[in-house]
Backbone as JSON Lines, residues from 0, in Angstrom:
{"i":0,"aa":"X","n":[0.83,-1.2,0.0],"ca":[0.0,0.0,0.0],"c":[0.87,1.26,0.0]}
{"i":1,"aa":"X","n":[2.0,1.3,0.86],"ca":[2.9,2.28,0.42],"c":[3.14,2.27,-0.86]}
{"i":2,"aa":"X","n":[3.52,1.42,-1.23],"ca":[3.89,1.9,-2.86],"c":[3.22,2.79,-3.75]}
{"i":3,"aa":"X","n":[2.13,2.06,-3.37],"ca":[0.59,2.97,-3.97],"c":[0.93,4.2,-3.7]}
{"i":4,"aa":"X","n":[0.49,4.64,-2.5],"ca":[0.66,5.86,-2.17],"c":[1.6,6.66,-2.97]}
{"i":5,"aa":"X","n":[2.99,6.33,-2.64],"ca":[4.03,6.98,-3.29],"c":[3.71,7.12,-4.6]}
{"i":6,"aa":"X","n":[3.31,5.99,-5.32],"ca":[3.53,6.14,-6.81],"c":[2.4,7.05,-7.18]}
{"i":7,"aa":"X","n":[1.04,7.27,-6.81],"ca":[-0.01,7.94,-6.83],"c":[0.56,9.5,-6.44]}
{"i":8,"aa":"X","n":[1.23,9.74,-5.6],"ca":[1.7,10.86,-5.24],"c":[2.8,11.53,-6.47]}
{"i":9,"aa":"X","n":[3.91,10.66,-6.65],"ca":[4.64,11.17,-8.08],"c":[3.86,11.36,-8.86]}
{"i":10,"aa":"X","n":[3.05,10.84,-9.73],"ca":[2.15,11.41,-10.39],"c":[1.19,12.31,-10.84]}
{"i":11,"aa":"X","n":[0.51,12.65,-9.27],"ca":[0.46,13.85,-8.83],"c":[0.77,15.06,-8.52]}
{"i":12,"aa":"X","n":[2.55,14.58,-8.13],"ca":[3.64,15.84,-8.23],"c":[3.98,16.07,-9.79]}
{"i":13,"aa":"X","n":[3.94,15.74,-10.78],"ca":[4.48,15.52,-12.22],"c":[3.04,15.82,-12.52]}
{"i":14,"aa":"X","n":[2.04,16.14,-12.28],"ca":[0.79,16.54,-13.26],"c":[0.15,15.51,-14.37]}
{"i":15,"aa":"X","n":[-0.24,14.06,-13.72],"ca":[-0.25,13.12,-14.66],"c":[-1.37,12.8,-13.96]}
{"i":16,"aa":"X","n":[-2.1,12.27,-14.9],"ca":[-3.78,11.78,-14.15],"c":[-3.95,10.28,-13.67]}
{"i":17,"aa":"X","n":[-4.46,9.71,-12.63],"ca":[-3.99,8.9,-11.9],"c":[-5.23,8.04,-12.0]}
{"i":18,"aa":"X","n":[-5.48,6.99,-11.97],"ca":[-6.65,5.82,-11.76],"c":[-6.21,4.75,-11.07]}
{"i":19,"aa":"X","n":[-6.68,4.88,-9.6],"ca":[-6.75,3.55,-8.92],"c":[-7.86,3.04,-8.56]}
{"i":20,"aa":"X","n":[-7.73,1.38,-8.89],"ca":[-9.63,0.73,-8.36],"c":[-8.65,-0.61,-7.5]}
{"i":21,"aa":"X","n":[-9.44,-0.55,-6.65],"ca":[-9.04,-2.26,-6.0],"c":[-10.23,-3.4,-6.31]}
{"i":22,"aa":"X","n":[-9.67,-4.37,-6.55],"ca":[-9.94,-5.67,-7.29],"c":[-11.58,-5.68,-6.35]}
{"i":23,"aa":"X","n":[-12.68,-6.0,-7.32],"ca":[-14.09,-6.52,-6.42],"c":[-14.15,-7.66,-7.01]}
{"i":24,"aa":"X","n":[-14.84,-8.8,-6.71],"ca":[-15.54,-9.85,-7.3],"c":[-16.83,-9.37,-8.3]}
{"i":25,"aa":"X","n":[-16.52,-10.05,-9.28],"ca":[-17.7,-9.02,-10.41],"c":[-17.97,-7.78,-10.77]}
{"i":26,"aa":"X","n":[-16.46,-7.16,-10.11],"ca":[-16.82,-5.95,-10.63],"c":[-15.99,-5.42,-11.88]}
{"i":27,"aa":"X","n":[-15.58,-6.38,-12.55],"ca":[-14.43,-6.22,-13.58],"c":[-15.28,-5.31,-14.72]}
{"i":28,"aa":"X","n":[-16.5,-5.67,-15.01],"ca":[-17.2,-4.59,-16.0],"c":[-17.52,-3.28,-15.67]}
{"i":29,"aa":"X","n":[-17.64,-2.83,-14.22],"ca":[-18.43,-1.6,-14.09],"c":[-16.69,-0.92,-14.04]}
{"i":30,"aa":"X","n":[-15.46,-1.75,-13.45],"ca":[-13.84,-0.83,-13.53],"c":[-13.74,-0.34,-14.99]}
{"i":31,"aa":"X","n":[-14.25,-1.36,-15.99],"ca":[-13.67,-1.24,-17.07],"c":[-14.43,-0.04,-17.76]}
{"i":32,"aa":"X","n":[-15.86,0.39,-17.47],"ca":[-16.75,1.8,-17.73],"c":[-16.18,2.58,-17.49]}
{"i":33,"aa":"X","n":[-15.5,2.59,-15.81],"ca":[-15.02,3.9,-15.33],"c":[-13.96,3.95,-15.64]}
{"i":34,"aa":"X","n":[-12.79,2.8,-15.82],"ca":[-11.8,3.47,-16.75],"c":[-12.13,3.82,-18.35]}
{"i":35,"aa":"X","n":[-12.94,3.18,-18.84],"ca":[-13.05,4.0,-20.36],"c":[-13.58,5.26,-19.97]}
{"i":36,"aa":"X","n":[-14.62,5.78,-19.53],"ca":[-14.21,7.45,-19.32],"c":[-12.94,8.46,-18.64]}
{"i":37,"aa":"X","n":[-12.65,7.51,-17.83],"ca":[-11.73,8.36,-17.46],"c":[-10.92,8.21,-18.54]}
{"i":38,"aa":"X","n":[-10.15,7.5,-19.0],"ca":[-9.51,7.67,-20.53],"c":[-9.73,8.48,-21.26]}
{"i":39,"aa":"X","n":[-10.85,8.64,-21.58],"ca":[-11.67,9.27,-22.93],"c":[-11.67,11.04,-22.1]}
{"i":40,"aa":"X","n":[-12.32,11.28,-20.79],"ca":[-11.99,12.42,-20.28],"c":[-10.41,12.93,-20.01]}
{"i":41,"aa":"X","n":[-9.53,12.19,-19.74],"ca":[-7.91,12.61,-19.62],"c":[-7.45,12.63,-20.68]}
{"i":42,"aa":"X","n":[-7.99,12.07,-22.01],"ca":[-7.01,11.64,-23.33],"c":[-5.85,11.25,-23.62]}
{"i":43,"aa":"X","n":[-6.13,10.29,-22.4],"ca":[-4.88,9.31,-22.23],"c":[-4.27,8.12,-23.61]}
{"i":44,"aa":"X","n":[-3.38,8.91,-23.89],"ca":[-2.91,8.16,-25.51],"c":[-1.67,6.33,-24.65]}
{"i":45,"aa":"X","n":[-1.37,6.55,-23.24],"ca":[-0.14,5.5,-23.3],"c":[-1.0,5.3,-21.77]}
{"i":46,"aa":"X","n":[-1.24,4.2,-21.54],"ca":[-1.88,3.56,-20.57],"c":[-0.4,2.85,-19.64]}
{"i":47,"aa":"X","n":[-0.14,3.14,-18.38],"ca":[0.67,2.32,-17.77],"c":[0.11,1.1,-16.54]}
{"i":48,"aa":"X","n":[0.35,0.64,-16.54],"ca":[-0.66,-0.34,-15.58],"c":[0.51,-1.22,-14.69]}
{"i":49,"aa":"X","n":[0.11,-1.37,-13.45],"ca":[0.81,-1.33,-12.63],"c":[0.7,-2.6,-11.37]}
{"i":50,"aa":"X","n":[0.57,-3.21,-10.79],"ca":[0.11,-4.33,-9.82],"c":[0.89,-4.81,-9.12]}
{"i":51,"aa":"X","n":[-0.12,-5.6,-7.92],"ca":[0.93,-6.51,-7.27],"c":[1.54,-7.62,-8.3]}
{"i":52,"aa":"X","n":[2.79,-8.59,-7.49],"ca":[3.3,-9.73,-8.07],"c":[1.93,-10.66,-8.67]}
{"i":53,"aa":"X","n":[2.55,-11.34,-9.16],"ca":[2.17,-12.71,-9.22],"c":[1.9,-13.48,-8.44]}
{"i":54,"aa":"X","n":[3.12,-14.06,-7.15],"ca":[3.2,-14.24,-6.2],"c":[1.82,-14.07,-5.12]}
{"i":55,"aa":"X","n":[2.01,-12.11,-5.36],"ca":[1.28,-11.75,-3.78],"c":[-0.27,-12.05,-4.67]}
{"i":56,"aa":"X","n":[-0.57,-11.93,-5.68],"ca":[-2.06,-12.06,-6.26],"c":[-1.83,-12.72,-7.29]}
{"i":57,"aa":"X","n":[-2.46,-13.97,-7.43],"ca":[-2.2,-14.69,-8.04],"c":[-3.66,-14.64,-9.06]}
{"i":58,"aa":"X","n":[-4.48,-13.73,-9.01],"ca":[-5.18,-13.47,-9.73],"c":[-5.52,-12.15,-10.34]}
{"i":59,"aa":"X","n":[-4.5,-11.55,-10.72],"ca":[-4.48,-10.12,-10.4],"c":[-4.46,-9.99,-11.91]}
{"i":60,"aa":"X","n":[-3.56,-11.05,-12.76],"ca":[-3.41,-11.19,-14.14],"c":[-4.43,-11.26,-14.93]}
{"i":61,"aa":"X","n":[-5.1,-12.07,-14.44],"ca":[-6.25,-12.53,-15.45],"c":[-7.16,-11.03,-15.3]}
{"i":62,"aa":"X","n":[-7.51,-11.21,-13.92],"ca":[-8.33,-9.78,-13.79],"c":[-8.47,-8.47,-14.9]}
{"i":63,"aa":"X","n":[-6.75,-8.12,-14.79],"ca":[-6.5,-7.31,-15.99],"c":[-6.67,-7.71,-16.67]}
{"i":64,"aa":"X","n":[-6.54,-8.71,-17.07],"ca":[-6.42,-8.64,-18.83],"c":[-8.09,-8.54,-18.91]}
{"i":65,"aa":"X","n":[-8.97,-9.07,-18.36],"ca":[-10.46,-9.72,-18.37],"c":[-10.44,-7.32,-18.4]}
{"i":66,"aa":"X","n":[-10.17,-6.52,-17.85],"ca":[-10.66,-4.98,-17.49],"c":[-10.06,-4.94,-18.85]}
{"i":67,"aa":"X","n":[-8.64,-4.89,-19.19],"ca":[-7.93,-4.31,-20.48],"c":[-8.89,-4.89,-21.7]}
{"i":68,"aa":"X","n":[-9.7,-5.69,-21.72],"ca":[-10.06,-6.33,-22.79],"c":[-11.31,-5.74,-23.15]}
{"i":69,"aa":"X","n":[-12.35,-5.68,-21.98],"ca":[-13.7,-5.3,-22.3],"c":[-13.38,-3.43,-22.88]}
{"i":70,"aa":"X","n":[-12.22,-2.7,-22.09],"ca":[-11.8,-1.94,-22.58],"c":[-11.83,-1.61,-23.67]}
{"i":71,"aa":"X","n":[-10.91,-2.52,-24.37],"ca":[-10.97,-2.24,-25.99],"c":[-11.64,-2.53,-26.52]}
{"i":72,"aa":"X","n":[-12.84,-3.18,-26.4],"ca":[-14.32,-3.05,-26.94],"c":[-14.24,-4.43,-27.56]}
């Protein structure tokens, strides 16, 4: 969670628009709404995406890809 913080904070110090959601059960479609607007409102051209290990979430992968996907329509 520190990390978070910090890294949310550089970003913030550097003027860069920030999106954090923590993982729900079933909620992979309503993240993937609110990140397509927020996208579409920031005009975010280079998406960086960021997570725990593998290790510490061992489902953290699929998750994304299941948000990055409905994303791209």
């Amino acid at each position: 969670m520190l990390r978070l913080h910090w890294r949310r904070q550089q970003a913030l110090i550097k003027k860069k628009p920030v999106f954090v959601f923590v993982f729900q059960l079933d909620r992979e479609r309503q993240t993937a709404e609110h990140l397509r607007q927020w996208v579409i409102d920031h005009q975010i051209k280079i998406l960086n995406v960021a997570g725990p290990r593998q290790s510490q979430d061992s489902e953290a992968g699929a998750q994304v890809y299941a948000i990055l996907k409905d994303l791209a329509g």
